[in-house]
N, C-alpha and C positions, 0 to 999 in steps of 0.2 A: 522645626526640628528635622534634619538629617539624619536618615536610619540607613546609610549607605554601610554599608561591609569596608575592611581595608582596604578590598581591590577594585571599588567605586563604584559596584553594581549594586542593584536594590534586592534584597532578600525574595524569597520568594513562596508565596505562604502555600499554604495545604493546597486551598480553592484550586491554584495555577498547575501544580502537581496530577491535583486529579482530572483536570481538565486535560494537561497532555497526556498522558496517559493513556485518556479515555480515546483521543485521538488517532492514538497508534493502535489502541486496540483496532478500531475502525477501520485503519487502513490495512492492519493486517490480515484483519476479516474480507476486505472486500479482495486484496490480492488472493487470498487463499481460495475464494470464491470466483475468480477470473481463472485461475492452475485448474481448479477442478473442474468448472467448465467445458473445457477441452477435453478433459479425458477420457477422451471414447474408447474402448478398443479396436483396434484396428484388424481388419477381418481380410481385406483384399489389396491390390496394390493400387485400385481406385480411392479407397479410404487414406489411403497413404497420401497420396495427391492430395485431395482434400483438407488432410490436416496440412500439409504445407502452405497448403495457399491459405491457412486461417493466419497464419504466423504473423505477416502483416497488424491485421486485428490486433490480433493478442495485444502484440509489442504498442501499438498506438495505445490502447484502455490503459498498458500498465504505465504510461509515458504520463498521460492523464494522472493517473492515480499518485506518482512522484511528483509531480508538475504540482499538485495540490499541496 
């Protein structure tokens, strides 16, 4: 028995829903958790430098984290 929809894709039940879902929560825990990481304040123009040169980091973890 074919349970395809008119436009030949297969329905998609709860289970699948709440697993993506549960997904994006995850990743958007873990981004929100990489922003805040970072956020120090910044107190001298030494600190400044510093967080510059983390920028690299940053940008590679969130590349990882899209990448998945």
């Amino acid at each position: 028995m074919d349970v395809r929809t008119d436009k030949g894709v297969w329905p998609r039940h709860g289970e699948a829903n709440r697993l993506d879902a549960f997904v994006d929560a995850a990743f958007a825990f873990a981004v929100s958790l990489l922003i805040i990481a970072g956020g120090e304040p910044l107190r001298s123009f030494d600190d400044l430098l510093h967080a510059l040169m983390r920028i690299p980091a940053f940008l590679a973890g969130f590349a990882l984290i899209v990448l998945f």
